[in-house]
Chimera marker file (.cmm) of the C-alpha trace (Angstrom):
<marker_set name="trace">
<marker id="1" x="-128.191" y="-166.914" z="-93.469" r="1" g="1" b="0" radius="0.5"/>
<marker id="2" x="-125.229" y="-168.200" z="-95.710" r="1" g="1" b="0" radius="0.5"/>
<marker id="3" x="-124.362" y="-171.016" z="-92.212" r="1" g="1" b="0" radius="0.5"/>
<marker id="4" x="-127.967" y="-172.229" z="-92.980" r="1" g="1" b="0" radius="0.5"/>
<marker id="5" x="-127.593" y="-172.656" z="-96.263" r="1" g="1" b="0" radius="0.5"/>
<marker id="6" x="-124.148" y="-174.138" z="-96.366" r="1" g="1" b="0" radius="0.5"/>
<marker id="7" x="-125.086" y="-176.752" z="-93.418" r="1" g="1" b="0" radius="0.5"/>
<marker id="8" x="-128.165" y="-177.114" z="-95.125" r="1" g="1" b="0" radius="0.5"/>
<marker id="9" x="-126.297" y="-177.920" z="-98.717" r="1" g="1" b="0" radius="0.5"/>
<marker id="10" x="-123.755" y="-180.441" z="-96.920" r="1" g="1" b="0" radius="0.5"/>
<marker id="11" x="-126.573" y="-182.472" z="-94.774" r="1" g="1" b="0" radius="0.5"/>
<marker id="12" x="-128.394" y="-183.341" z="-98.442" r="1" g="1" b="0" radius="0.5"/>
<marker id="13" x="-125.286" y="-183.823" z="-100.114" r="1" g="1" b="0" radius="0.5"/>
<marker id="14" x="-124.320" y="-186.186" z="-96.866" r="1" g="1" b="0" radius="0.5"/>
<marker id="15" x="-127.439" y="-187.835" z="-96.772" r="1" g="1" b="0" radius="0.5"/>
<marker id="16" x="-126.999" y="-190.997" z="-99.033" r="1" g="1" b="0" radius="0.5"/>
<marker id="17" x="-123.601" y="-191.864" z="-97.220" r="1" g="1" b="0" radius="0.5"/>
<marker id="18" x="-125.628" y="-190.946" z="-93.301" r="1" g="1" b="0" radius="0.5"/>
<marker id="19" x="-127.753" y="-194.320" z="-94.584" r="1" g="1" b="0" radius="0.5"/>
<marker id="20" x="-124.891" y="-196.525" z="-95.933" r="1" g="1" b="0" radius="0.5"/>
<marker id="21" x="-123.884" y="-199.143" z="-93.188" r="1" g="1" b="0" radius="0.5"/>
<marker id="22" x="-121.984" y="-202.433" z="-93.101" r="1" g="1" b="0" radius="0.5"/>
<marker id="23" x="-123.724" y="-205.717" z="-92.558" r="1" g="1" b="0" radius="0.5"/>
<marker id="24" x="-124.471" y="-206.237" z="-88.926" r="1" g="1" b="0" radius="0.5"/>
<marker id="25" x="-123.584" y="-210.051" z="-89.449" r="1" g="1" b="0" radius="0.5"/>
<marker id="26" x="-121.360" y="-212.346" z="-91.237" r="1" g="1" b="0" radius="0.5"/>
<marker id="27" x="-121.566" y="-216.216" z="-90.603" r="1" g="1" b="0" radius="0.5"/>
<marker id="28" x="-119.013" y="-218.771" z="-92.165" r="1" g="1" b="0" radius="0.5"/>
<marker id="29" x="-120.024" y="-222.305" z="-92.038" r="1" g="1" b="0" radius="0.5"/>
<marker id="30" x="-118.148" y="-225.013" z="-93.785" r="1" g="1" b="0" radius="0.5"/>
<marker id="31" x="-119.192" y="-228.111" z="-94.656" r="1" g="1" b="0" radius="0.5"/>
<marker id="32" x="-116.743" y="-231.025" z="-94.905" r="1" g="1" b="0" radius="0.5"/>
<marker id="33" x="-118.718" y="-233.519" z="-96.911" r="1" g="1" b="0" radius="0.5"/>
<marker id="34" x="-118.937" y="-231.490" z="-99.984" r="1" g="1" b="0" radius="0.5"/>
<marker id="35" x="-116.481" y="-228.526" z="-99.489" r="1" g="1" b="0" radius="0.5"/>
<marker id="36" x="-119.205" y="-225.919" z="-99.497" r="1" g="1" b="0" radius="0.5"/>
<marker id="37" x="-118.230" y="-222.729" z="-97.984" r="1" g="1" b="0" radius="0.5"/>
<marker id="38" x="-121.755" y="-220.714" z="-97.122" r="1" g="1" b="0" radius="0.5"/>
<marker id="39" x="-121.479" y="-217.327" z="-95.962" r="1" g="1" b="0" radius="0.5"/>
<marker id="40" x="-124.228" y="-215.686" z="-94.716" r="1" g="1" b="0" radius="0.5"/>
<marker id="41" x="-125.129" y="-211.929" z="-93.926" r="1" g="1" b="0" radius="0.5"/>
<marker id="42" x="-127.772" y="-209.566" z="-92.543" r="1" g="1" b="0" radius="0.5"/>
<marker id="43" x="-127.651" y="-206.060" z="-94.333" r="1" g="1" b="0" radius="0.5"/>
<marker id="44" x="-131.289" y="-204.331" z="-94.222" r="1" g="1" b="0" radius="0.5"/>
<marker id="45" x="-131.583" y="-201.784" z="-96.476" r="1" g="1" b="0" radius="0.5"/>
<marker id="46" x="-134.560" y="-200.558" z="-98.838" r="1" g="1" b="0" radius="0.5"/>
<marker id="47" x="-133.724" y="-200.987" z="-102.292" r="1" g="1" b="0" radius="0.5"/>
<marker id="48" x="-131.298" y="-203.578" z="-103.389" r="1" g="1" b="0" radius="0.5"/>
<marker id="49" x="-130.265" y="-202.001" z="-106.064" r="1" g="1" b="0" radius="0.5"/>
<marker id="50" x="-129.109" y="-199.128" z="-104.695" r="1" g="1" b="0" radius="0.5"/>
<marker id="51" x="-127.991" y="-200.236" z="-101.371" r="1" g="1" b="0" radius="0.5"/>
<marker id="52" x="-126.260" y="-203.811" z="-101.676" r="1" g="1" b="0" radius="0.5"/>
<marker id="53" x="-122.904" y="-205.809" z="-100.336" r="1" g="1" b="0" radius="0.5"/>
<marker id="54" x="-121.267" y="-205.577" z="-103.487" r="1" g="1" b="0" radius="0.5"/>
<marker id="55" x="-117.863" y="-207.388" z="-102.384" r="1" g="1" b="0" radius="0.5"/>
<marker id="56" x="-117.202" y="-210.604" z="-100.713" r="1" g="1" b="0" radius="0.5"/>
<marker id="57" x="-113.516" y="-211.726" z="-100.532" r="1" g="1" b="0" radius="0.5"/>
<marker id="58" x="-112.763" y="-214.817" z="-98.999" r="1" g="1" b="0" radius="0.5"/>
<marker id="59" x="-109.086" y="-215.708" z="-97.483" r="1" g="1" b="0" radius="0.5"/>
<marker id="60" x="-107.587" y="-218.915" z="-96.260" r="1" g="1" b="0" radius="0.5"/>
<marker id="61" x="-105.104" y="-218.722" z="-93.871" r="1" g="1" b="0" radius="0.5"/>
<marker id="62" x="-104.919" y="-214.798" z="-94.776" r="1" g="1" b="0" radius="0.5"/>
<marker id="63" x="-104.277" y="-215.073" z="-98.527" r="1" g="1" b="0" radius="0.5"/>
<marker id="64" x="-107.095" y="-214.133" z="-101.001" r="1" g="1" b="0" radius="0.5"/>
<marker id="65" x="-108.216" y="-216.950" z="-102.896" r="1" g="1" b="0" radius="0.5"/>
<marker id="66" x="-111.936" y="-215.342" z="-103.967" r="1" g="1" b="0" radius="0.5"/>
<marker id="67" x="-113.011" y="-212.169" z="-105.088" r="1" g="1" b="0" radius="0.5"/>
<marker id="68" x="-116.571" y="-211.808" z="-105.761" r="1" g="1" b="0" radius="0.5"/>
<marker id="69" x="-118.573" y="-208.195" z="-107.267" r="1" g="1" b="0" radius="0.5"/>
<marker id="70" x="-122.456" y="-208.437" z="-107.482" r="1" g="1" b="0" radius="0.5"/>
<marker id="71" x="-124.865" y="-205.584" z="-108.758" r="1" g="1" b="0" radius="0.5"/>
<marker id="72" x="-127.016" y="-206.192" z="-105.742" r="1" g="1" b="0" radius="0.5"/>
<marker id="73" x="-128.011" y="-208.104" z="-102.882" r="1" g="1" b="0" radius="0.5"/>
<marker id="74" x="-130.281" y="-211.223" z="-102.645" r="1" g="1" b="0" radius="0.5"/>
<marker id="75" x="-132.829" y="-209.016" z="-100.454" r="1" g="1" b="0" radius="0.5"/>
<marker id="76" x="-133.601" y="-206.515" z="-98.163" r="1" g="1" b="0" radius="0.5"/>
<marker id="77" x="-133.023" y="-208.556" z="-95.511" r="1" g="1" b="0" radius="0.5"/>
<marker id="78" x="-129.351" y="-209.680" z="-96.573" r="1" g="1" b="0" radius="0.5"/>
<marker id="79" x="-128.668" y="-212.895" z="-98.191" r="1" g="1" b="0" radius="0.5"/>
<marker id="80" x="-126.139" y="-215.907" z="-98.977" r="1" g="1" b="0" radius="0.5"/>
<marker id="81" x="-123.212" y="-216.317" z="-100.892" r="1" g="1" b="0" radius="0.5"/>
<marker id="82" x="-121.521" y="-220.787" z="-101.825" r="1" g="1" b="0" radius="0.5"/>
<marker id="83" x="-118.108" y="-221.318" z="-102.656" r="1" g="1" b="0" radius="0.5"/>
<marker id="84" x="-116.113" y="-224.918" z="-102.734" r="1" g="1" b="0" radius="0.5"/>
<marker id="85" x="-113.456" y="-224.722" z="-101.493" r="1" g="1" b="0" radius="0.5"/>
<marker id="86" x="-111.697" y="-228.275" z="-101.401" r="1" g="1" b="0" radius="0.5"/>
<marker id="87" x="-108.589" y="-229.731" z="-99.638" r="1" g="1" b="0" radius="0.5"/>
<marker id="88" x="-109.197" y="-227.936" z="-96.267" r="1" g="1" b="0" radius="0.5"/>
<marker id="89" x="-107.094" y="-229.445" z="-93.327" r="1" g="1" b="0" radius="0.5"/>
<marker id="90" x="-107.565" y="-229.071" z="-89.441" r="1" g="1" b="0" radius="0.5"/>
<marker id="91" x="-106.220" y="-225.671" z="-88.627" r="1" g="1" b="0" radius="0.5"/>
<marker id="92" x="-106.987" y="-224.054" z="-91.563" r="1" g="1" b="0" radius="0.5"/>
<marker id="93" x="-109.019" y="-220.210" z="-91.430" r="1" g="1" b="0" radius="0.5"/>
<marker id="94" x="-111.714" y="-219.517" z="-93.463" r="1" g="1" b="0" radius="0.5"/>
<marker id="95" x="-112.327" y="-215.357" z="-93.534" r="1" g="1" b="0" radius="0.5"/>
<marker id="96" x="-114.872" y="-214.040" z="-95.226" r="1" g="1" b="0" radius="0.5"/>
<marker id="97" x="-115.280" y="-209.712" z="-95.689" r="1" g="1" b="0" radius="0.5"/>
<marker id="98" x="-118.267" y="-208.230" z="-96.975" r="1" g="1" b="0" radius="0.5"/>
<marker id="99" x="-118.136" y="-204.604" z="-98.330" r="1" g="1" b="0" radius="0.5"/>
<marker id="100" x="-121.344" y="-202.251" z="-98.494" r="1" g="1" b="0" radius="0.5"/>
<marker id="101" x="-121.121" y="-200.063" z="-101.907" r="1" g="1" b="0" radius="0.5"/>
<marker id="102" x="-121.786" y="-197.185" z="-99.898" r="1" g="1" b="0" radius="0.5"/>
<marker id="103" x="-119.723" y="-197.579" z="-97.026" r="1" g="1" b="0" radius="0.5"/>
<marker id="104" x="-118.465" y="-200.130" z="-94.745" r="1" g="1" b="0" radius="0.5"/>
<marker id="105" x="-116.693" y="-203.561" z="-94.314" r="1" g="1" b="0" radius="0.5"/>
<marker id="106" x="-118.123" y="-206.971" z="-92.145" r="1" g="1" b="0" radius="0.5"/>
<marker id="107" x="-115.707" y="-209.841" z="-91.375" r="1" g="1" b="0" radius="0.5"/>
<marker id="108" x="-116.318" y="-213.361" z="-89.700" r="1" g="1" b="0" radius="0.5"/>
<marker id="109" x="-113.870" y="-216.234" z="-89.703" r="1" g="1" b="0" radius="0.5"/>
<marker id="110" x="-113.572" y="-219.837" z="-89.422" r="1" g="1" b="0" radius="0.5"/>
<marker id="111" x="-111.430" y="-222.358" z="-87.945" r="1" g="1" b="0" radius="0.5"/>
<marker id="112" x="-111.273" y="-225.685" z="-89.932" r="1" g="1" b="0" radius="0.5"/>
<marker id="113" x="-111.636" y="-228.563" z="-87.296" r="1" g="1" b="0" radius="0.5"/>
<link id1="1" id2="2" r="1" g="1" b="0" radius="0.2"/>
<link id1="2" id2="3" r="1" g="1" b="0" radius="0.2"/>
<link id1="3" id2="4" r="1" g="1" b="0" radius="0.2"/>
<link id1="4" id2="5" r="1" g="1" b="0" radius="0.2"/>
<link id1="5" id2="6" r="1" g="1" b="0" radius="0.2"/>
<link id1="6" id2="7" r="1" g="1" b="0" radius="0.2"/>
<link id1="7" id2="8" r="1" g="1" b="0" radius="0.2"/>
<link id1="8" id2="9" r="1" g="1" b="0" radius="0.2"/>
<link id1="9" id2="10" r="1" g="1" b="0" radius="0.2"/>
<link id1="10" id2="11" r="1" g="1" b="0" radius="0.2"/>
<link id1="11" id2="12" r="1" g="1" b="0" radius="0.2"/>
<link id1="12" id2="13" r="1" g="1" b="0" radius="0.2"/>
<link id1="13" id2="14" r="1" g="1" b="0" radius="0.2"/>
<link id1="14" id2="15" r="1" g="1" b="0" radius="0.2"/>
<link id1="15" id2="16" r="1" g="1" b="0" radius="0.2"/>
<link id1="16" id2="17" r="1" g="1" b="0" radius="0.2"/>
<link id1="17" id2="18" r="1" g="1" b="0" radius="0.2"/>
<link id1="18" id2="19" r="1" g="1" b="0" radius="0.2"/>
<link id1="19" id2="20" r="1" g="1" b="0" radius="0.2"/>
<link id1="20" id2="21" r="1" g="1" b="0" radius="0.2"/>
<link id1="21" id2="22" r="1" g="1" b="0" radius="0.2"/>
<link id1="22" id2="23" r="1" g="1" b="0" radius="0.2"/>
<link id1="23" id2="24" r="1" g="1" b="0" radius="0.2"/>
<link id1="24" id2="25" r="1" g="1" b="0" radius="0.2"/>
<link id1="25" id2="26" r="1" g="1" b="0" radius="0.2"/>
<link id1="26" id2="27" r="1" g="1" b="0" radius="0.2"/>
<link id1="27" id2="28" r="1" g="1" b="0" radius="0.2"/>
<link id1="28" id2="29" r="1" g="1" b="0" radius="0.2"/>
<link id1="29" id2="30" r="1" g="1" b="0" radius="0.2"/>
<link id1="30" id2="31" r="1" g="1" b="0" radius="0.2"/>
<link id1="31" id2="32" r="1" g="1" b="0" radius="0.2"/>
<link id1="32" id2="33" r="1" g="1" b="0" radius="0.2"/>
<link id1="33" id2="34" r="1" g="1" b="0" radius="0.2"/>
<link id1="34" id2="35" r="1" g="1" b="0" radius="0.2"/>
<link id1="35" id2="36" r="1" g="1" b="0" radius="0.2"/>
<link id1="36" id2="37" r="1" g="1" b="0" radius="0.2"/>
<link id1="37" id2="38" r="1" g="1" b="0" radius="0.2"/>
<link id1="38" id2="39" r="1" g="1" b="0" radius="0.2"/>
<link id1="39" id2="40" r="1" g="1" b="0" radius="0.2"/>
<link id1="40" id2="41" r="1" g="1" b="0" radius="0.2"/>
<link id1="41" id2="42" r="1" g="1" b="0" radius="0.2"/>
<link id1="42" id2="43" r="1" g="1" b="0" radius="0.2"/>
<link id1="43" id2="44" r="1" g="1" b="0" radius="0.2"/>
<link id1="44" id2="45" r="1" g="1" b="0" radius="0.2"/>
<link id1="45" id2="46" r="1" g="1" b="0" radius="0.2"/>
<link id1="46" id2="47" r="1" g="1" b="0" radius="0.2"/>
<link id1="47" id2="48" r="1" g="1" b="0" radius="0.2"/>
<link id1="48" id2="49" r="1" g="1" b="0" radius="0.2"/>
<link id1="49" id2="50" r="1" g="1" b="0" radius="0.2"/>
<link id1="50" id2="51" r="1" g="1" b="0" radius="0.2"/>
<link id1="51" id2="52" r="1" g="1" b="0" radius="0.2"/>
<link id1="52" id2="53" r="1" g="1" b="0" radius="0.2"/>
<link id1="53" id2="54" r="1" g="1" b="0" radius="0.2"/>
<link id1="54" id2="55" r="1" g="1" b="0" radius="0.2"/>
<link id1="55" id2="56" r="1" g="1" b="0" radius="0.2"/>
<link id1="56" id2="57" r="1" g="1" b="0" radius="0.2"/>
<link id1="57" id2="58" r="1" g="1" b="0" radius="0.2"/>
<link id1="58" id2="59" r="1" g="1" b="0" radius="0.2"/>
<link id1="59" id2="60" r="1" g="1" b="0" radius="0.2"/>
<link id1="60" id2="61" r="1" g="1" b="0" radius="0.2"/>
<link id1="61" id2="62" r="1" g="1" b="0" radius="0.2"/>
<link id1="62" id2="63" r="1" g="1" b="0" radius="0.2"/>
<link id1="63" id2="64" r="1" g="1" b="0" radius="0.2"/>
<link id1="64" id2="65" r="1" g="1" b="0" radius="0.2"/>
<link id1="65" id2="66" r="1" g="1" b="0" radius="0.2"/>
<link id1="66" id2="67" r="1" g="1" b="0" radius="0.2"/>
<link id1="67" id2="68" r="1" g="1" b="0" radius="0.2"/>
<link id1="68" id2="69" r="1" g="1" b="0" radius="0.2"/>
<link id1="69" id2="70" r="1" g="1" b="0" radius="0.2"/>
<link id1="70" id2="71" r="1" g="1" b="0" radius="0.2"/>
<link id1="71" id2="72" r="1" g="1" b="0" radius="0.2"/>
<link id1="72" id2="73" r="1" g="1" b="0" radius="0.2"/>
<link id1="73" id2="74" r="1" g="1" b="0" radius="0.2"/>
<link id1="74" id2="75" r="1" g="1" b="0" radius="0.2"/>
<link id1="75" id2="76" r="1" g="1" b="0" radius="0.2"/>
<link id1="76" id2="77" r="1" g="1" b="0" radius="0.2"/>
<link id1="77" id2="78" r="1" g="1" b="0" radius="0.2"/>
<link id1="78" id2="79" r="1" g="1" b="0" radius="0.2"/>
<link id1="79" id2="80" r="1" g="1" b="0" radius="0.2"/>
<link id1="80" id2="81" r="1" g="1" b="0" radius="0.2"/>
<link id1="81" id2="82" r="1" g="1" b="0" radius="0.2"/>
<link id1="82" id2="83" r="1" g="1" b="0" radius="0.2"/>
<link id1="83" id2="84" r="1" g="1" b="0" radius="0.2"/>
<link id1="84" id2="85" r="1" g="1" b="0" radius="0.2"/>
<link id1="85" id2="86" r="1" g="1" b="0" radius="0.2"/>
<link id1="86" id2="87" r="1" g="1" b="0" radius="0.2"/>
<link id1="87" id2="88" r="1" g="1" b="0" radius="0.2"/>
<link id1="88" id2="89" r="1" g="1" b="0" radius="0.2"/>
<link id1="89" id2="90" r="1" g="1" b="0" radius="0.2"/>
<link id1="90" id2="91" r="1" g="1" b="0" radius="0.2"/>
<link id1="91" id2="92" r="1" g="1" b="0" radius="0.2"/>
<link id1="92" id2="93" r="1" g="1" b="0" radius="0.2"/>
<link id1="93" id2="94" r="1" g="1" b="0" radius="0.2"/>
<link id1="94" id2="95" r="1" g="1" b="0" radius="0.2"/>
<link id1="95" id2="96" r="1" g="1" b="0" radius="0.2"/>
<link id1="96" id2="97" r="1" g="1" b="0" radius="0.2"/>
<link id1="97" id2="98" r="1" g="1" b="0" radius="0.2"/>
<link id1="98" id2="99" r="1" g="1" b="0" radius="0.2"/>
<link id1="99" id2="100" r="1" g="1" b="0" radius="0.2"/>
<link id1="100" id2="101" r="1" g="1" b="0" radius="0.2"/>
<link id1="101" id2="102" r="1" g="1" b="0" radius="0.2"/>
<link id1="102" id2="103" r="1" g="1" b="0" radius="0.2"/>
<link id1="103" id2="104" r="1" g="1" b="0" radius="0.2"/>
<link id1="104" id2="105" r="1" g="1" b="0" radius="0.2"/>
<link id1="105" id2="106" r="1" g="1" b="0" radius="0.2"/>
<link id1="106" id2="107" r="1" g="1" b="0" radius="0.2"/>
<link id1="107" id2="108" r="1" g="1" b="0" radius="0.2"/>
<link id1="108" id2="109" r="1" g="1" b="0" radius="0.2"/>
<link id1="109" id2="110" r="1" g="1" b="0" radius="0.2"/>
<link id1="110" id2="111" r="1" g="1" b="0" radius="0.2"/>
<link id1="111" id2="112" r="1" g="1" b="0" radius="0.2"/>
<link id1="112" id2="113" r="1" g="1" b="0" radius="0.2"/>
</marker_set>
């Protein structure tokens, strides 16, 4: 009786973190003309407020040169994040990483053409 209600105790406790996921996509696209960096992402969950990417750090040519926190996502679907980002040569890589506030990191990068 006690193994049932310890597993029983440790599945609730567990159950918030059993639904926390990464995003399932991150897309970088860069546009030349006016230096806009748009990254895009898919994270479905139910309520943004609870569930959200609450991170996005962007690197260029693996330094950090953004760190963004949010309170929530743009929707349940996922949603879009702009930064400019001027004097980009050929060569140069974009990486984006998203972070879940429950659990769980998404990366795409970018090579400048």
């Amino acid at each position: 009786m006690k193994t049932i209600l310890l597993i029983s105790f440790l599945l609730i406790c567990c159950m918030p973190v059993l639904k926390a996921h990464s995003a399932s996509m991150v897309e970088l696209e860069y546009e030349r003309e006016t230096n806009i960096l748009k990254v895009s992402f898919i994270h479905k969950v139910t309520n943004i407020e609870e569930h959200f990417i609450d991170e996005v750090v962007v690197q260029l040519n693996e330094e950090t040169i953004i760190e963004q926190t949010v309170n929530q996502q743009e929707n349940n679907d996922g949603g879009i994040f702009f930064y400019k980002i001027p004097g980009l040569k050929s060569g140069d890589k974009l990486k984006a990483i998203t972070n879940c506030n429950r659990i769980g990191k998404k990366s795409a990068e970018l090579e400048i053409d």
